[in-house]
N, C-alpha and C positions, 0 to 999 in steps of 0.2 A: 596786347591781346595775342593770342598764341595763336595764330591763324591756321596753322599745319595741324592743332591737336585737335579741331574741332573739322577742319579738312576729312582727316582722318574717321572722326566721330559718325559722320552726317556721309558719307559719299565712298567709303573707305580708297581713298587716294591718300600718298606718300606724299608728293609733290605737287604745286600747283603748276600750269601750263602758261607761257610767256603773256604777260598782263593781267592776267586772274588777280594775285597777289595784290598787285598796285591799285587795279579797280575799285576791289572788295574794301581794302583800308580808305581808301578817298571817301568811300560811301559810308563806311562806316564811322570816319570823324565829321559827319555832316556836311561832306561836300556834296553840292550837283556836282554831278560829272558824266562828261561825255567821253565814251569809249571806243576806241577802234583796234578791231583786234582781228587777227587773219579768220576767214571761215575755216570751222575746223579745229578752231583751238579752246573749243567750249565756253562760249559767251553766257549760256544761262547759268549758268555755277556764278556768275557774277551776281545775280540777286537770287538765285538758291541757297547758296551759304548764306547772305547776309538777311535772308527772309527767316532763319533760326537763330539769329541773334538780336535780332530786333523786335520792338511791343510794335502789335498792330498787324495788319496783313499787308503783301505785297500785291499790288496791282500792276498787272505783266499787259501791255497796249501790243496789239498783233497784227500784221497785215493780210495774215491768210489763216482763215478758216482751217484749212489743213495742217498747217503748222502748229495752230495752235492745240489742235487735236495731237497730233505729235509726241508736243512737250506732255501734256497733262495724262497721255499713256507711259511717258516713259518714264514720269515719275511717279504713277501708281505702280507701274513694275519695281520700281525700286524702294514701297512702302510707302509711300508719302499720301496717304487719303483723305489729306483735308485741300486737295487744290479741283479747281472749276472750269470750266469754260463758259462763258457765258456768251453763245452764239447760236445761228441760226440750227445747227444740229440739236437743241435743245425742243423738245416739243413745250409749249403753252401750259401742258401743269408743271413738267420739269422746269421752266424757268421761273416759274411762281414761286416751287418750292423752295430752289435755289436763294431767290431773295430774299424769301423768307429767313433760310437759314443761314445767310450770307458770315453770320458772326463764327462760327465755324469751322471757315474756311482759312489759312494762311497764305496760299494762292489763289490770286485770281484773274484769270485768262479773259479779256474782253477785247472783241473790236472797235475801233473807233466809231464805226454805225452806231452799236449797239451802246458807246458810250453817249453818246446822243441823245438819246433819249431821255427826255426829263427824270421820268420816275425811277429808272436805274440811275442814272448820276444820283439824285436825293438820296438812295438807300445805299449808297455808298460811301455816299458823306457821311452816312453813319456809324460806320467800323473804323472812320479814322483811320485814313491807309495811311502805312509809315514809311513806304517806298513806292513809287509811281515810277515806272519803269516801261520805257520805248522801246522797244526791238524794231531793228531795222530801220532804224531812224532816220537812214537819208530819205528816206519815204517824205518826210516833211520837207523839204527843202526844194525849192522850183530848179534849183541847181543840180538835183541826186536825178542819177539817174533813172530814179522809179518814183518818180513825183506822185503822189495821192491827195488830190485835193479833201479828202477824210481825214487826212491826217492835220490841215489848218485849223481845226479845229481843236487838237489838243491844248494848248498853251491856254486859251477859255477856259476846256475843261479843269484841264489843272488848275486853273484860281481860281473856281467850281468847289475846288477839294481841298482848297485851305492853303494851295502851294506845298504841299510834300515833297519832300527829299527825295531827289530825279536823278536816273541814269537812264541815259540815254544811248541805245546799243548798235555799231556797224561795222560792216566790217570793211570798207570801202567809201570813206568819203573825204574829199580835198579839203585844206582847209577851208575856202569859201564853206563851201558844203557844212562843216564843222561849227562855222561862226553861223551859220543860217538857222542852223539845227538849233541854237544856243538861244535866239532872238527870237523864235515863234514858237517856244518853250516857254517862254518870258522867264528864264533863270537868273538876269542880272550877272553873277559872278557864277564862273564854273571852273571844276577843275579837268584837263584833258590826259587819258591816257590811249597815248598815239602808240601804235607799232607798226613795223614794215608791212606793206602789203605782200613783201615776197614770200616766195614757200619753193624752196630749195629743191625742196626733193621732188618735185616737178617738171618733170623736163618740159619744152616747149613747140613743140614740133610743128608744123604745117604743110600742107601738100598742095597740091594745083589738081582739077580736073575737068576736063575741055568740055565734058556734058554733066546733065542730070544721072545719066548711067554709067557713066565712067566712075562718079562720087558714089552711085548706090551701089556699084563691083567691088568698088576701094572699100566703103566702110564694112561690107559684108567680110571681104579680105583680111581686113584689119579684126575684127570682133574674132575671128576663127584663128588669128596670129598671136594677139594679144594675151598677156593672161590677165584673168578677170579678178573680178568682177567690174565691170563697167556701167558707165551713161554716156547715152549721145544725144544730145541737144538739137532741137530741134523749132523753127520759126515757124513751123504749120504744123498743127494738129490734124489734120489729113496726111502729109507727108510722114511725119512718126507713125500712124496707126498704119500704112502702105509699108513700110521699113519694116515694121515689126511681123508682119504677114510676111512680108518678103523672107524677110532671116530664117524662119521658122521653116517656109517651104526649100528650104536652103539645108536643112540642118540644124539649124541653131535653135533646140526646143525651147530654151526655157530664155524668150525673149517676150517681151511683153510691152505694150504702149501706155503711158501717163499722160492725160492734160487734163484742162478742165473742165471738158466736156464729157467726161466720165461722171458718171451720179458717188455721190460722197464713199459709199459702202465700197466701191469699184476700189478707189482711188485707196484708201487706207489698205484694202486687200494687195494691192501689189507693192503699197512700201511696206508692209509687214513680211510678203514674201522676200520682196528684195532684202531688206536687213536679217533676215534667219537664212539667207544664203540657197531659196529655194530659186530665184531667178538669177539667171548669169548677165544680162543687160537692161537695159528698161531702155524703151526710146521717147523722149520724154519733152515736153516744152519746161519755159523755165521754170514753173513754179517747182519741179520736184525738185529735190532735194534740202530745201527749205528747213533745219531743224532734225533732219533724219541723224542718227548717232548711228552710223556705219563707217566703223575704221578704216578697212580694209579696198575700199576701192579704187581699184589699181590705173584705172584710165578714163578718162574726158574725151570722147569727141565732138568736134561742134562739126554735121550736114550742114546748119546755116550760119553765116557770118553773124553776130551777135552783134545788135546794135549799138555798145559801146564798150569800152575798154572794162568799164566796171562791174558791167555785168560777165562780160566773159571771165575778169578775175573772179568772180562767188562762183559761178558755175564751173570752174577747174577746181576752186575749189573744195570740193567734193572727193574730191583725189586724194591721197596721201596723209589722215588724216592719221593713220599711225607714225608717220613720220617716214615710213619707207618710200623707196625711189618708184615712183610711177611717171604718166604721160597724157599729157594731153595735145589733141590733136587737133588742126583746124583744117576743112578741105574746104578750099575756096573755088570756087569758076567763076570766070568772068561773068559782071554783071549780076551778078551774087549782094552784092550795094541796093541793087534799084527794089529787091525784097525788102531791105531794113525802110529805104525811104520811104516805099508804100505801106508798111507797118504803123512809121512816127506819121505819117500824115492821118490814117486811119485813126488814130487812138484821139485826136481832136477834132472839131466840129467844123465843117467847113463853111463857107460866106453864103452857100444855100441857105443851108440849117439854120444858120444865124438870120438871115430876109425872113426864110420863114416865121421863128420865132418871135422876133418881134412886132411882124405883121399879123398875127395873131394875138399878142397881148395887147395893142394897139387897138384892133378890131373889137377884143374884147374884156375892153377896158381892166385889166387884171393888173396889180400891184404886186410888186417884188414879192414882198411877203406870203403870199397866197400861191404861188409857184409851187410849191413843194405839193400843196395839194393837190394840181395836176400831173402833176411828173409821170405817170401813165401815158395819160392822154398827149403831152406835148411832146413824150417822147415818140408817140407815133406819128403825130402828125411833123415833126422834124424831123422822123430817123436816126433819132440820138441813143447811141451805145449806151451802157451803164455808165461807162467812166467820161464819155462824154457830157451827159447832162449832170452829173457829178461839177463838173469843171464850171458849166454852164451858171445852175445851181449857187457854187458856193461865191461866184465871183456878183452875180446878181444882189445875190441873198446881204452882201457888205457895203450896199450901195443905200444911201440914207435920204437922196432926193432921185425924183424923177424928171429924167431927159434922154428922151428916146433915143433921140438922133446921136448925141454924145455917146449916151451909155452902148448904145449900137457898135459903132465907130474904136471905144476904148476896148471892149470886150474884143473885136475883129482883131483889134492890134496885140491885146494880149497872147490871143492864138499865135499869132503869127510871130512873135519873138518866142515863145514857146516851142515856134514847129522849128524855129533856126538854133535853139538850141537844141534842140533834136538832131539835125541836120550837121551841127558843128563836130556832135562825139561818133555820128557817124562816120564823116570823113576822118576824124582822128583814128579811129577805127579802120579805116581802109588804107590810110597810112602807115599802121603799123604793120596789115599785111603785106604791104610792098615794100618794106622797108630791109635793105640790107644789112644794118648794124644789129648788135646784137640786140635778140628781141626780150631780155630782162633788162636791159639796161636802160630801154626806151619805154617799158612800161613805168620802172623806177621814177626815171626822170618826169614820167605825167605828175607824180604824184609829191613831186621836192625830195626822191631822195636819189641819193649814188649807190651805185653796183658796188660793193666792196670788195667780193670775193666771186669769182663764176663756179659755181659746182660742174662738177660731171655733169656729162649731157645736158650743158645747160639748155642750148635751144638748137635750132633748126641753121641758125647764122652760125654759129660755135663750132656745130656739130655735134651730132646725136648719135649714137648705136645704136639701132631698133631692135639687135638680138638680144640688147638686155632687159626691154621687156618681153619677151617672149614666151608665151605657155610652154613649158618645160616638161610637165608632166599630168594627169587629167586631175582635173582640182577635186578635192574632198567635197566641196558645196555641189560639184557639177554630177557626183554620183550618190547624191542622194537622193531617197525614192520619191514619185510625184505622191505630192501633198494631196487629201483629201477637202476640196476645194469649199464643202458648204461647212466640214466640220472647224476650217481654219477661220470663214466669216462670221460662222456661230460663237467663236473663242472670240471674235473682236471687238461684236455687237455686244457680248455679255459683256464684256470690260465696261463698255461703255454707257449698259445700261446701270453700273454700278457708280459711273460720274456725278 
């Protein structure tokens, strides 16, 4: 099959981009396969092209809401009007109608939530999907660094669905991680296409600074030095939305804060700004950039130390997606660590929560099953986060007899190897910031591979030139006029009421 003439047909691209090619054919001779391929080197062209040569619709499994919104704008921008989301942005007759007309569709965007549910799984069983497609896949694997207990429940789903021909999408995960992905998929036999996690044209730089203010001088310094367009990363949604006020009363107009505590309308408004070149930074928790098709962005800075090696590679990667030389940057201060470990302890349920809990099902006499019913209630009365009683939830919910005192005990300890692997990639993480060798080499080596060649500016141990990222002259995106702000959310909402 001519893969480049229908490349060309469907997406008008010359060339495919380092693993596309390989993917696309595995999937398309019937193999599962599981893909890793750098962010930035366009993963969804991997079941976009093979969703036009194959009978049946593509069913695309999403971890975020926004992301998925994302994809399904930016392949109505580029014609494609039979693709969906099927998520909470959807009001109650739109999702009716949706299902209704679900045969219509040749994409289709769902979260794992949303695949959960009985009567959507049913009426999907009945378009016969021809391709069942993961994104973000280490999402399932208790080994990735963004575990989603929503996401155990795929490999069910999928034999739900007859078993369909599976790619499974990341761009960051070890082998473990890889062979994990493979078994709670229930795929049996897969094929793998592995690429470098390097990205060259990346420089790696890192800085030290003795306070909170010294980092917020630096990165103001750095955004005004820099040329742009950038992101800076950020482990508190308070601290980004303080930066981005800061910058602005600085000078820096067109800064703007992303997390998730922006209402959805918000949050689509400023990656749409940001990719048409109307914002010059975003200061941002991690979910942005997630899916965004923006070439051009010249720089990464991490405010906070990121909690593991894997994440901070997707989050630089963001940078240099045309291939030209950019930078990222990491400003550490001491004790900059004890943030990431109050985060991983945060995000799981601790030996309270746990007393509580089943001092209450105990009390009132309530069966695993029946759980899900209260999930309100018992999250208040234990103070269980989303992702928390999520965890609580799915591990209960697999348990086939009752024994308190056990099932108490085994749940406590699965926390607690959970929070030490949490605890592990952080230190690997704090390691590589103290580390004197070079720091591409030692990411390589996390991941089984060797440095082969060091580029220019490779990192901060190498040596770097910081004038050659330098704003040289005032950029064409930074002088153009302020946007009309209700008529740009009016263009976005109509899109989407067209979904």
């Amino acid at each position: 099959m001519e893969l480049k003439r229908y490349l060309k047909k469907h997406f008008k691209f010359e060339e495919f981009r380092p693993g596309q090619e390989e993917t696309i054919e595995s999937v398309l001779k019937g193999k599962h396969t599981i893909s890793m391929l750098p962010t930035g080197t366009g993963k969804s062209l991997c079941y976009q092209l093979p969703g036009y040569l194959v009978d049946g619709p593509v069913l695309i499994v999403s971890p975020l809401l926004s992301l998925m919104q994302d994809q399904v704008e930016q392949m109505m921008a580029m014609g494609e009007k039979r693709v969906i989301a099927l998520n909470s942005f959807l009001s109650p007759q739109q999702k009716a109608k949706a299902l209704e007309e679900l045969e219509r569709f040749r994409f289709i965007f769902i979260s794992p939530e949303m695949l959960g549910i009985e009567s959507v799984l049913n009426r999907i069983r009945k378009v016969s999907v021809s391709l069942f497609v993961v994104d973000e896949a280490h999402c399932i694997s208790q080994w990735g660094y963004d575990f989603r207990p929503d996401y155990l429940k795929l490999g069910e789903f999928r034999e739900k669905l007859g078993q369909p021909l599976t790619l499974a999408l990341t761009a960051t995960a070890s082998k473990e991680v890889r062979k994990d992905i493979a078994e709670k998929l229930h795929l049996g036999d897969w094929n793998e296409v592995v690429y470098s996690v390097d990205r060259p044209a990346i420089s790696l730089a890192l800085e030290f600074a003795s306070t909170f203010q010294d980092k917020l001088d630096r990165t103001v310094e750095l955004v005004k030095y820099l040329k742009g367009p950038g992101i800076i990363y950020f482990s508190s949604k308070k601290v980004a939305e303080q930066t981005a006020v800061h910058m602005r009363e600085k000078g820096i107009k067109n800064a703007m804060a992303y997390h998730g505590g922006l209402d959805s309308e918000s949050r689509v408004l400023i990656q749409q700004q940001f990719i048409n070149g109307q914002l010059d930074v975003v200061c941002a928790t991690s979910a942005f950039g997630m899916g965004i098709n923006k070439e051009n962005v010249r720089y990464v800075i991490h405010f906070h130390m990121p909690m593991q090696i894997e994440s901070y590679l997707q989050e630089i990667g963001r940078a240099a997606r045309d291939g030209r030389d950019s930078i990222a940057i990491l400003i550490y201060s001491p004790g900059d660590e004890q943030l990431a470990y109050q985060l991983a302890e945060g995000e799981l349920p601790d030996q309270y929560q746990i007393e509580r809990l089943f001092a209450f099902i105990i009390d009132n006499q309530i069966v695993y099953k029946d759980l899900a019913d209260r999930a309100e209630e018992l999250s208040i009365i234990c103070g269980f986060t989303e992702i928390q009683w999520r965890i609580v939830e799915d591990y209960l919910s697999n348990l086939e007899a009752l024994d308190y005192k056990i099932d108490k005990q085994s749940l406590l300890q699965l926390i607690e190897n959970r929070l030490e692997v949490k605890n592990t990639k952080i230190k690997k993480m704090l390691g590589w910031v103290h580390t004197k060798e070079c720091k591409r080499k030692v990411i390589l080596e996390m991941f089984g591979e060797e440095l082969q060649e060091r580029p220019r500016n490779c990192c901060i141990s190498c040596g770097i030139d910081i004038d050659h990222y330098k704003e040289t002259e005032p950029s064409s995106e930074q002088s153009l006029a302020a946007v009309d702000w209700k008529q740009e959310l009016a263009s976005i909402l109509l899109m989407r009421e067209r979904i």
